[in-house]
N, CA, C and O atoms as a printed pandas DataFrame, in Angstrom:
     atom_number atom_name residue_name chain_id  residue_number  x_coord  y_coord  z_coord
0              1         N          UNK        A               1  -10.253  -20.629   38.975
1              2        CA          UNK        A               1   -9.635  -19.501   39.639
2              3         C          UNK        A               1   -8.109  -19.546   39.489
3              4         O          UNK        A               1   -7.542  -18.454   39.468
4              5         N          UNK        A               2   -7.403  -20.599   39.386
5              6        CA          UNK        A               2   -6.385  -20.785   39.451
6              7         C          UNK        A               2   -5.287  -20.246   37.550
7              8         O          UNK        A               2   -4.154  -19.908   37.209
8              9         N          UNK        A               3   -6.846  -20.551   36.841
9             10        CA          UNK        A               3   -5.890  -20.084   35.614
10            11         C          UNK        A               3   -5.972  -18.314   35.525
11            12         O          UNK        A               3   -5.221  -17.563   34.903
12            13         N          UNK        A               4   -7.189  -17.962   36.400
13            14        CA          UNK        A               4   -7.134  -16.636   36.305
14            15         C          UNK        A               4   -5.889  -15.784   37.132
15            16         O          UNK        A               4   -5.349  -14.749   36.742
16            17         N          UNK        A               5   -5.644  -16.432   38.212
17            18        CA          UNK        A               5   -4.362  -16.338   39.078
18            19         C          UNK        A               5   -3.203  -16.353   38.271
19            20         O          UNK        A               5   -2.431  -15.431   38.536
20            21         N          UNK        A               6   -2.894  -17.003   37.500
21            22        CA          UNK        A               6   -1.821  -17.054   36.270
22            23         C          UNK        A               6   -1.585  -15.940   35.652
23            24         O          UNK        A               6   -0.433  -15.607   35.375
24            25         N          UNK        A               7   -2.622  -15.217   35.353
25            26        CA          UNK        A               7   -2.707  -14.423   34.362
26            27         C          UNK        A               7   -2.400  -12.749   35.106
27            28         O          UNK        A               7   -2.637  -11.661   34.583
28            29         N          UNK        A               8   -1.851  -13.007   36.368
29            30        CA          UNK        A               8   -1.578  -11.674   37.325
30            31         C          UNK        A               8    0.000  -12.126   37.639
31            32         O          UNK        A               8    0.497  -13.232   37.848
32            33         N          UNK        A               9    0.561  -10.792   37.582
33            34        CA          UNK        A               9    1.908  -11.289   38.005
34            35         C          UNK        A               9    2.037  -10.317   39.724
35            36         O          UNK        A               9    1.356   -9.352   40.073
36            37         N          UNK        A              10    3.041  -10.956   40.423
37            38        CA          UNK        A              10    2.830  -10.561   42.346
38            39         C          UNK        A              10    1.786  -11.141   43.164
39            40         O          UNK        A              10    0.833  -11.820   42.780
40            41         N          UNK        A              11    2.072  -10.806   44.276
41            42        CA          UNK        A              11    1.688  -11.768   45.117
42            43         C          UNK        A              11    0.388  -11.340   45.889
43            44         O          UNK        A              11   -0.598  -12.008   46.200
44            45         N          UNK        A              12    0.752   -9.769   46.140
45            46        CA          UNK        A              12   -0.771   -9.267   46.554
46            47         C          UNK        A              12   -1.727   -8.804   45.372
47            48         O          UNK        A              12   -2.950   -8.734   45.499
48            49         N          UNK        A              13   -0.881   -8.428   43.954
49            50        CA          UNK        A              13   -2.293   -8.338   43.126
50            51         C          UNK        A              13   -2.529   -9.695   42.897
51            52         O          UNK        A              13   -3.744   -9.870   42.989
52            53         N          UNK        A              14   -1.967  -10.709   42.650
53            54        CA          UNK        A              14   -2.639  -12.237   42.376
54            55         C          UNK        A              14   -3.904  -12.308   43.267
55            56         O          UNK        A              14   -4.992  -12.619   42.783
56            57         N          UNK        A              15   -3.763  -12.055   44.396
57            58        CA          UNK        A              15   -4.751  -12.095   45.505
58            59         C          UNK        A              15   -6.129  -11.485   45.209
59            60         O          UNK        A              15   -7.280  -11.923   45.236
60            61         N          UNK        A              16   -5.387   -9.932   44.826
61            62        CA          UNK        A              16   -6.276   -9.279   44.815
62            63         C          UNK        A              16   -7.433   -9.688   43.805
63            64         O          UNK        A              16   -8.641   -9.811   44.004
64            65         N          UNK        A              17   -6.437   -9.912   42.303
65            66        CA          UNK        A              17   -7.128  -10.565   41.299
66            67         C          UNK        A              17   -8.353  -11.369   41.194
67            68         O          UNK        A              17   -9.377  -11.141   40.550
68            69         N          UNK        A              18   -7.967  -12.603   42.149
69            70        CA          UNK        A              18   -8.491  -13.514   42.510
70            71         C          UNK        A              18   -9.252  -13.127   43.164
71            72         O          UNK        A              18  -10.100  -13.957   42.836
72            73         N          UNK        A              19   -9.792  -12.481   43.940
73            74        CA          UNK        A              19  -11.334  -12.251   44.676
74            75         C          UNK        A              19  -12.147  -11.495   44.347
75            76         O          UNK        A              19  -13.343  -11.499   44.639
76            77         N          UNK        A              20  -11.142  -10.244   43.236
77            78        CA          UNK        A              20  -12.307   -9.798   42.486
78            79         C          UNK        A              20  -13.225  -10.736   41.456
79            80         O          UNK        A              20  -14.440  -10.876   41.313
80            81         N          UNK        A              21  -12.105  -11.282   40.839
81            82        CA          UNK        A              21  -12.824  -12.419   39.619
82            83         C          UNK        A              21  -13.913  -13.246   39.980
83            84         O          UNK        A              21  -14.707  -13.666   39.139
84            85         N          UNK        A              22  -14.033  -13.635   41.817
85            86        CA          UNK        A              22  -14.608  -13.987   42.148
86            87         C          UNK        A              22  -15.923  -13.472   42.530
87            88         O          UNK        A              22  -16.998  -14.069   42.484
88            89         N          UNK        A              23  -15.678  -12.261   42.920
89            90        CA          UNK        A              23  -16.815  -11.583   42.703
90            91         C          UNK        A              23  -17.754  -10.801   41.470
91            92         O          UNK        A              23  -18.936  -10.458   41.493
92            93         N          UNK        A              24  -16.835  -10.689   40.520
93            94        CA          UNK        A              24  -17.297  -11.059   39.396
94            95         C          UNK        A              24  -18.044  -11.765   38.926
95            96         O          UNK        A              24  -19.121  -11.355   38.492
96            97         N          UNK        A              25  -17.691  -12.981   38.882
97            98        CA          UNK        A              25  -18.334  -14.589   38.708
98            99         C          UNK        A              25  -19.710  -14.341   39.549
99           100         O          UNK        A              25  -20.732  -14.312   38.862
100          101         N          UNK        A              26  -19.845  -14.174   40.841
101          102        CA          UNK        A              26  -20.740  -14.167   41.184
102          103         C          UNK        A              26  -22.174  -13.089   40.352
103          104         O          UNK        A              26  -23.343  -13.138   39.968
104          105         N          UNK        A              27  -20.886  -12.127   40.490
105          106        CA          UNK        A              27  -22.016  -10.847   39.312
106          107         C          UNK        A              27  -22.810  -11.867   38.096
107          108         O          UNK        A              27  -24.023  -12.001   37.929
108          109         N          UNK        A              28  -21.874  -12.403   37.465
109          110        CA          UNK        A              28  -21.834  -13.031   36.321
110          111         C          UNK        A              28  -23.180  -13.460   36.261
111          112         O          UNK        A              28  -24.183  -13.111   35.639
112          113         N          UNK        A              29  -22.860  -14.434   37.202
113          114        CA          UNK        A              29  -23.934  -15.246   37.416
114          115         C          UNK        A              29  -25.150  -15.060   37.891
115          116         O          UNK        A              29  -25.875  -16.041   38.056
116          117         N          UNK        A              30  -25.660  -13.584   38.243
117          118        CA          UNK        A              30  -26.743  -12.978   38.179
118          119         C          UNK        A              30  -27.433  -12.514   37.054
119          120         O          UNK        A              30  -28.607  -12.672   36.721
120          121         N          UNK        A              31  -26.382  -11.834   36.451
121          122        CA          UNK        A              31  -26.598  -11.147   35.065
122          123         C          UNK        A              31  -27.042  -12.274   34.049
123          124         O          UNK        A              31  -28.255  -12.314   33.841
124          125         N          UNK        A              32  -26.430  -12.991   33.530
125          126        CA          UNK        A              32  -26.065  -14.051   32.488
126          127         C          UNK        A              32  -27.693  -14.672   31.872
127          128         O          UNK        A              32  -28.174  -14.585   30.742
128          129         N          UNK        A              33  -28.230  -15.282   33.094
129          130        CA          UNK        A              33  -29.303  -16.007   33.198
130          131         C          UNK        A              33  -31.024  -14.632   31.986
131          132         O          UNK        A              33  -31.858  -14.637   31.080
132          133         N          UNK        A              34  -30.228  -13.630   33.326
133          134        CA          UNK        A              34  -31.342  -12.787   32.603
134          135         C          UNK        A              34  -30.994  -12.405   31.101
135          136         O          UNK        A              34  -31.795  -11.707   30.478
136          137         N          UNK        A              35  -29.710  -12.887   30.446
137          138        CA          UNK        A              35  -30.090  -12.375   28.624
138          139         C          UNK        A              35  -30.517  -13.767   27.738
139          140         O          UNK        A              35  -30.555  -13.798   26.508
140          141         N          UNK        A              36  -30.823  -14.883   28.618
141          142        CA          UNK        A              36  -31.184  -15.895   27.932
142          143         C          UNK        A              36  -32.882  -15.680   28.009
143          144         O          UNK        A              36  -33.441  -15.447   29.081
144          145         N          UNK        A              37  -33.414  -15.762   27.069
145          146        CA          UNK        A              37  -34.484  -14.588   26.932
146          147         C          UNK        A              37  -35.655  -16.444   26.748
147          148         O          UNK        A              37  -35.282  -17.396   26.062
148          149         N          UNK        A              38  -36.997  -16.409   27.581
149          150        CA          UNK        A              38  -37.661  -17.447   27.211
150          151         C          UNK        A              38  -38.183  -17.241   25.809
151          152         O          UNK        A              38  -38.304  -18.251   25.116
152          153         N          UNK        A              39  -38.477  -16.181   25.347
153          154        CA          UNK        A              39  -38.990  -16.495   23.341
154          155         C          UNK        A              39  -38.359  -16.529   22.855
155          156         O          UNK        A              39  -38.710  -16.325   21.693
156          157         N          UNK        A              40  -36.740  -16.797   23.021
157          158        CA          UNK        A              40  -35.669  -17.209   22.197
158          159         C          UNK        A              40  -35.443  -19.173   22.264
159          160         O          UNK        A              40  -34.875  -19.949   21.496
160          161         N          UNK        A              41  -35.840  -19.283   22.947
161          162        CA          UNK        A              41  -36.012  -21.197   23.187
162          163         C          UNK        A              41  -35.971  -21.790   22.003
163          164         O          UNK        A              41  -36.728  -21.218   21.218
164          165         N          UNK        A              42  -35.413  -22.689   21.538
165          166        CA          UNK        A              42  -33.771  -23.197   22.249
166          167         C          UNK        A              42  -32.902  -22.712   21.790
167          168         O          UNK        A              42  -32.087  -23.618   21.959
168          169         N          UNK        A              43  -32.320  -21.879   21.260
169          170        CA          UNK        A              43  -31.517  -21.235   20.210
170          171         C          UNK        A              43  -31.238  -20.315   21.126
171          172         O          UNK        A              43  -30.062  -20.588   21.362
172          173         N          UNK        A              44  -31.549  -19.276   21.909
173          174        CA          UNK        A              44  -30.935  -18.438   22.957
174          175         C          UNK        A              44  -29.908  -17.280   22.160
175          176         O          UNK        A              44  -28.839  -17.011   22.708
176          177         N          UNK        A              45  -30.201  -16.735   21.103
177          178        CA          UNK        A              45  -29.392  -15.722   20.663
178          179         C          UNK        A              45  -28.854  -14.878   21.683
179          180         O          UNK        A              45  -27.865  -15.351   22.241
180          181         N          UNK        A              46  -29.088  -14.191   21.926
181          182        CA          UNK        A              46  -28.923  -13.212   22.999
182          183         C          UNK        A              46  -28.331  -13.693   24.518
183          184         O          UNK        A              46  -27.791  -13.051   25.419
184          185         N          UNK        A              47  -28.527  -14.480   24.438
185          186        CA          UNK        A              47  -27.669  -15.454   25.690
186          187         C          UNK        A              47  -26.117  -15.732   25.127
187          188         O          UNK        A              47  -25.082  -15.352   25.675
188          189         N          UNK        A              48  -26.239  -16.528   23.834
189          190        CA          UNK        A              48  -24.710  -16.904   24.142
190          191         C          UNK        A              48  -24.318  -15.562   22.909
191          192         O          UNK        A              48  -23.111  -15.718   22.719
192          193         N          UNK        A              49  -24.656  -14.705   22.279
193          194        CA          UNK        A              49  -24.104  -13.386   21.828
194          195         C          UNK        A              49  -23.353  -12.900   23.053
195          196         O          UNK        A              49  -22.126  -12.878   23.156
196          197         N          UNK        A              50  -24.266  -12.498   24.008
197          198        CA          UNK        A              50  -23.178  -11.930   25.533
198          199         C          UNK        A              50  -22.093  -12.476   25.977
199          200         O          UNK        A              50  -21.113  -11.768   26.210
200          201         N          UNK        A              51  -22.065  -14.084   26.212
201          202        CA          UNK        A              51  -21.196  -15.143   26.644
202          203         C          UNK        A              51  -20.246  -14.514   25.398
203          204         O          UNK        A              51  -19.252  -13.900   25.786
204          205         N          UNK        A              52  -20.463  -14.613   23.862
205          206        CA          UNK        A              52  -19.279  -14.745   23.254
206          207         C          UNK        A              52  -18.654  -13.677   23.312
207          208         O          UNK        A              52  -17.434  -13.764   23.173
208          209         N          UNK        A              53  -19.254  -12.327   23.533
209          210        CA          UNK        A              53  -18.491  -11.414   23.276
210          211         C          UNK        A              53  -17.638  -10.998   24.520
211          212         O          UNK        A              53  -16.681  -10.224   24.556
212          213         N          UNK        A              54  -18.389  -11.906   25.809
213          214        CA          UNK        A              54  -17.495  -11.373   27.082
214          215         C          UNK        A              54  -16.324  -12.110   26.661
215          216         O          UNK        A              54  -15.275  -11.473   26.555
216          217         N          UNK        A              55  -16.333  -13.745   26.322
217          218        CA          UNK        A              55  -14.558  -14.311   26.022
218          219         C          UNK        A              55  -13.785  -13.529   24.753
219          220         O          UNK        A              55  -12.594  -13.218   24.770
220          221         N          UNK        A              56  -14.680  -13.290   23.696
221          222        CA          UNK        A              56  -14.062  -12.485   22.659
222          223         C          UNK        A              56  -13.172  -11.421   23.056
223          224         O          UNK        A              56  -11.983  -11.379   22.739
224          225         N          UNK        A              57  -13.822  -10.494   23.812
225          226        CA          UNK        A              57  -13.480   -9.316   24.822
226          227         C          UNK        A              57  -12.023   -9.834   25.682
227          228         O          UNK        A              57  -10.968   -9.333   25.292
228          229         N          UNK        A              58  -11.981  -10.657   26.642
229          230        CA          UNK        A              58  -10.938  -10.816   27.821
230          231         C          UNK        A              58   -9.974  -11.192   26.535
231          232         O          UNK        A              58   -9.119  -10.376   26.191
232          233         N          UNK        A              59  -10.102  -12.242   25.942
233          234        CA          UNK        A              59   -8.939  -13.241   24.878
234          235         C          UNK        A              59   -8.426  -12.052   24.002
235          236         O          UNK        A              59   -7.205  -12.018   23.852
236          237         N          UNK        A              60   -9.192  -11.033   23.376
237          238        CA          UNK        A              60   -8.838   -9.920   22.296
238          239         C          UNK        A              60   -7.830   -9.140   23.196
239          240         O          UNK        A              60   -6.778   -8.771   22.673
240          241         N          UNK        A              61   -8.024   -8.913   24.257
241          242        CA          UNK        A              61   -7.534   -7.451   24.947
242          243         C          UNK        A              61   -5.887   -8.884   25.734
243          244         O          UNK        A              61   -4.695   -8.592   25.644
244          245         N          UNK        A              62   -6.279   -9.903   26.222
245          246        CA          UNK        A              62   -4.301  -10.956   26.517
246          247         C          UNK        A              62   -3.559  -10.296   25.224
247          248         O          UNK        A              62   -2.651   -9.469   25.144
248          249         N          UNK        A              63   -4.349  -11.030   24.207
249          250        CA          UNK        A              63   -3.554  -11.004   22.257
250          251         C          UNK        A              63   -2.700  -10.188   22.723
251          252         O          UNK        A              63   -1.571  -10.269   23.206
252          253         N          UNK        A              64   -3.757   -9.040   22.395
253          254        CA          UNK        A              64   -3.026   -7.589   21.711
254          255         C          UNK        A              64   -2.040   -7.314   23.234
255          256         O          UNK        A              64   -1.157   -6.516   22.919
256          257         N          UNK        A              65   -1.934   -7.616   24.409
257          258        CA          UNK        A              65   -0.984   -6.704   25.202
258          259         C          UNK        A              65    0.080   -7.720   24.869
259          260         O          UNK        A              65    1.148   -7.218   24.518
260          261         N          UNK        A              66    0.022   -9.132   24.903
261          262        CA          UNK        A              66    0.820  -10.299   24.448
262          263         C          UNK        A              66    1.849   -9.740   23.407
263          264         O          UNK        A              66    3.076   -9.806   23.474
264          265         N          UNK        A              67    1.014   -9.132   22.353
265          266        CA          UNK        A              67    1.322   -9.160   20.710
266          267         C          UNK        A              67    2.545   -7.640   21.358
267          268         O          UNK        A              67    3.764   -7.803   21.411
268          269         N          UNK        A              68    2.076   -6.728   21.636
269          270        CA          UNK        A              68    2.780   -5.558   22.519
270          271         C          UNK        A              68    4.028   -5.189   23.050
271          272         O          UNK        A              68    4.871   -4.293   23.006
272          273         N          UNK        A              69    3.634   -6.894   23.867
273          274        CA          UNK        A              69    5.192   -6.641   24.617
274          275         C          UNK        A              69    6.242   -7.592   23.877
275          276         O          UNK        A              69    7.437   -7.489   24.154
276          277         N          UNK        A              70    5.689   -8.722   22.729
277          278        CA          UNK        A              70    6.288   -9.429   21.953
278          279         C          UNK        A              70    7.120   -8.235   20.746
279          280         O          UNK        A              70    8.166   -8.524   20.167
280          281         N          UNK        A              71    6.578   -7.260   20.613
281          282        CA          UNK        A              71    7.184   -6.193   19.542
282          283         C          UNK        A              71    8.107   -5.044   20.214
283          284         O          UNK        A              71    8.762   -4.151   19.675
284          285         N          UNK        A              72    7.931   -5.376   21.571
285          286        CA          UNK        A              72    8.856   -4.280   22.222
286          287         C          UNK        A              72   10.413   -5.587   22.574
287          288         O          UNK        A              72   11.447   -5.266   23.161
288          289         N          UNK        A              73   10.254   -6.307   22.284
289          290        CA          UNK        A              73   11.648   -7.628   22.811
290          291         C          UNK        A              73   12.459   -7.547   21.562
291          292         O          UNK        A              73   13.663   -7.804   21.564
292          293         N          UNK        A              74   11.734   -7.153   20.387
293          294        CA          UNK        A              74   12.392   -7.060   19.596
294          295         C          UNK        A              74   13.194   -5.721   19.634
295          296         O          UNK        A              74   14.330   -5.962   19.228
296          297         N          UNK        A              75   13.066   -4.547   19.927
297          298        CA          UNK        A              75   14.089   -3.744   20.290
298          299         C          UNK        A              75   14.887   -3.497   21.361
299          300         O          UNK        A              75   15.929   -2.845   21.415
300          301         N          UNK        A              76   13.923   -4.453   22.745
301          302        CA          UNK        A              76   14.157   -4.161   23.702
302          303         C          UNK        A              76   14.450   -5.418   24.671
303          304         O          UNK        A              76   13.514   -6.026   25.190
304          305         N          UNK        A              77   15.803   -5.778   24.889
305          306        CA          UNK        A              77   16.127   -7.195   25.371
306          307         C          UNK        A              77   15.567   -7.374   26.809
307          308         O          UNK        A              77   15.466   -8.539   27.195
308          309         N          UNK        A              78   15.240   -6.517   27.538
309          310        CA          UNK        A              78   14.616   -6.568   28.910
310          311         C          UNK        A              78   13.143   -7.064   28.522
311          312         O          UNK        A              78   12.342   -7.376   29.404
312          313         N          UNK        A              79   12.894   -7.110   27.457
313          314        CA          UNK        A              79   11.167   -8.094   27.194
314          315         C          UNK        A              79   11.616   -9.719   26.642
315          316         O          UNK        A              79   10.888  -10.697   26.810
316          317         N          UNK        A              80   12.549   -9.746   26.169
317          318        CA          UNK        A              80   13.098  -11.129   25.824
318          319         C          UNK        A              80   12.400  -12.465   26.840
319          320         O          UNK        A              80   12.610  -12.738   28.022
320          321         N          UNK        A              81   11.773  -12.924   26.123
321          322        CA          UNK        A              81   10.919  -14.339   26.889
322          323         C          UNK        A              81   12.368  -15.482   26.504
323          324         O          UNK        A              81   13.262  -15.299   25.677
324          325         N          UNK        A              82   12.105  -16.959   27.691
325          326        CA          UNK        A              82   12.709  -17.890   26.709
326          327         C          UNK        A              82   13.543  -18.189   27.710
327          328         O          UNK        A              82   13.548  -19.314   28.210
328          329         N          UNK        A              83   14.166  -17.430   28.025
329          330        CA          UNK        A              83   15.919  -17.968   29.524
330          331         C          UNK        A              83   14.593  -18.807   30.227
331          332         O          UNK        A              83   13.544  -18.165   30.170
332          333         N          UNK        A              84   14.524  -19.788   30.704
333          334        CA          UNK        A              84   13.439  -20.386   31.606
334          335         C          UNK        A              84   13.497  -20.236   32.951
335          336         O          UNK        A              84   12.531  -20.474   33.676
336          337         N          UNK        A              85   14.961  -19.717   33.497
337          338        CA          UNK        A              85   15.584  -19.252   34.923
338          339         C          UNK        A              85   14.781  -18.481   34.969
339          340         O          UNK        A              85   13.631  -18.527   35.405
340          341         N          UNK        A              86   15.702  -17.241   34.234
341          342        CA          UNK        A              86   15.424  -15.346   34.299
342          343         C          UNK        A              86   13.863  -15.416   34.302
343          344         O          UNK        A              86   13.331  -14.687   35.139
344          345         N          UNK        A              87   12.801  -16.375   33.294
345          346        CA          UNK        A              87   11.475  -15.716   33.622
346          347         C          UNK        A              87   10.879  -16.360   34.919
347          348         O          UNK        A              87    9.864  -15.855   35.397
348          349         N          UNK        A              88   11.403  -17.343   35.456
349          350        CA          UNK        A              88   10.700  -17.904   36.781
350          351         C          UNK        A              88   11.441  -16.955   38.135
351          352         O          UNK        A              88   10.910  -16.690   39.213
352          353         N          UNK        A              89   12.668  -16.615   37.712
353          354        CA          UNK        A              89   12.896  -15.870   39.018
354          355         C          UNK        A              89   12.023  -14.188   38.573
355          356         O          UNK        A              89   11.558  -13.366   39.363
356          357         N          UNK        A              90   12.040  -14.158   37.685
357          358        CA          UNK        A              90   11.092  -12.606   37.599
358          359         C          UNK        A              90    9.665  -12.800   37.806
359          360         O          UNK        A              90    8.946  -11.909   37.355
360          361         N          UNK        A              91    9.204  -13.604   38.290
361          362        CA          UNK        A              91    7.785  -14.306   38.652
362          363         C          UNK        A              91    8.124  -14.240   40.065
363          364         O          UNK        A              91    7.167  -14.043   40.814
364          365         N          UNK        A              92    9.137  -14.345   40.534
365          366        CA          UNK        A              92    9.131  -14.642   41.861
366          367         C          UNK        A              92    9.499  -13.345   42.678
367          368         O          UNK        A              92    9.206  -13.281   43.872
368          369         N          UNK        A              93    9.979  -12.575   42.198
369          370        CA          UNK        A              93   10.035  -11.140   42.640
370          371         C          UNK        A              93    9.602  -10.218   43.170
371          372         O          UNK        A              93   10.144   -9.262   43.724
372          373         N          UNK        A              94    7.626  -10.742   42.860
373          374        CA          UNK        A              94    6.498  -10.161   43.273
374          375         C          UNK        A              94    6.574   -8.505   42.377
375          376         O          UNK        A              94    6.286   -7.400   42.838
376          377         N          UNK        A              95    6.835   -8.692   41.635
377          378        CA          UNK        A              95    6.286   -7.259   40.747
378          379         C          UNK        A              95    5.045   -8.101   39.581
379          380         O          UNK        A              95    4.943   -9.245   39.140
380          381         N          UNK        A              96    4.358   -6.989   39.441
381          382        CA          UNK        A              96    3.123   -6.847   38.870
382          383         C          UNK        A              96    3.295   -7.134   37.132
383          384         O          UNK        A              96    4.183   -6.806   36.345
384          385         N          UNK        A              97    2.130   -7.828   36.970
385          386        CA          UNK        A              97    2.401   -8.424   35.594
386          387         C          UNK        A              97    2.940   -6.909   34.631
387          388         O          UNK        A              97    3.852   -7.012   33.812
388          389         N          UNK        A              98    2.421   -5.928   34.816
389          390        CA          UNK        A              98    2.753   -4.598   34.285
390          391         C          UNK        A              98    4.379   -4.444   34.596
391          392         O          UNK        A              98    5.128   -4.244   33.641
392          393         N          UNK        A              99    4.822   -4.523   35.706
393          394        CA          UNK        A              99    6.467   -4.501   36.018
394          395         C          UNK        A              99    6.721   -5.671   35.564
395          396         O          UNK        A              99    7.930   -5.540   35.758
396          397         N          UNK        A             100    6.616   -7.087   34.967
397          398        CA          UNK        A             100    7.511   -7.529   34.882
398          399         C          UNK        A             100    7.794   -7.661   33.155
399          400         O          UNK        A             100    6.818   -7.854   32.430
400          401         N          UNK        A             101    8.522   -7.600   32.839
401          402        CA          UNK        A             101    8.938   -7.185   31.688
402          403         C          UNK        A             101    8.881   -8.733   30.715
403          404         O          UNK        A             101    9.022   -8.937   29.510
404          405         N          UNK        A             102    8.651   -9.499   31.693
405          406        CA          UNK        A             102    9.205  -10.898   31.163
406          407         C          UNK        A             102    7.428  -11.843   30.924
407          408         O          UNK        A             102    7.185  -12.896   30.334
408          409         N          UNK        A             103    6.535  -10.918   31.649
409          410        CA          UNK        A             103    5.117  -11.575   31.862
410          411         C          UNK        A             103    4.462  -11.476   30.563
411          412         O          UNK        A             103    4.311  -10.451   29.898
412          413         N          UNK        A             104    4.017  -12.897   30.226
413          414        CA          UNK        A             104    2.923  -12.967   29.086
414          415         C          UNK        A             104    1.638  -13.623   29.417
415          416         O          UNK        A             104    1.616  -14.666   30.069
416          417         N          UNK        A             105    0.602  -13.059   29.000
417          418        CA          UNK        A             105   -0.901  -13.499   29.676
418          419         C          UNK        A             105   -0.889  -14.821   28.693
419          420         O          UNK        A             105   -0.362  -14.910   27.584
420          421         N          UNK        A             106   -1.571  -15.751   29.371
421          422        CA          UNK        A             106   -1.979  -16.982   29.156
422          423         C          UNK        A             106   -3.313  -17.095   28.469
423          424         O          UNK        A             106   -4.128  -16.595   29.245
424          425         N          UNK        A             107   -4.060  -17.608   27.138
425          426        CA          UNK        A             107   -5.217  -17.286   27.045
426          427         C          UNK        A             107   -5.629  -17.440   25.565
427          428         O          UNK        A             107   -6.777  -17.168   25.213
């Protein structure tokens, strides 16, 4: 939970983040079980096909907003990563990974 917390910038969406993910997880963990299919034994195609494409999915969609705001610093010095101050006090500000200009997802 804690690396998913990372990956939110502020203090009430961190929160918020965090209990959805959690309820998520719980979803998860209803769903999951049922695509591991018993006439697929032991090989489970369809089990870890879902698993991969849910991390494929979250990791594809960090990249590309990562890759995003890495191409906007280049015209635009308010995205500039790197001062190690400026990005910990803009963490501390409580604006939203979307407001902070300085936030890169972890992942």
């Amino acid at each position: 939970m804690a690396v998913i917390g990372a990956n939110a910038g502020g203090f009430t969406k961190k929160q918020v983040i965090i209990s959805a993910s959690f309820f998520m997880y719980c979803v998860t963990n209803i769903i999951t079980p049922q695509t591991f299919l018993g006439r697929e034994a032991p090989e489970y195609h369809t089990g870890l096909q879902f698993i991969m494409i849910l991390c494929f999915a979250s990791w594809t969609s960090m990249r590309l907003e990562n890759r995003r705001r890495d191409k906007k610093a280049d015209t635009d010095p308010a995205y500039t990563t790197g001062d190690e101050n400026l990005d910990i006090l803009s963490g501390l500000r409580d604006e939203t990974d979307r407001q902070n200009k300085h936030f890169r997802y972890s992942g």
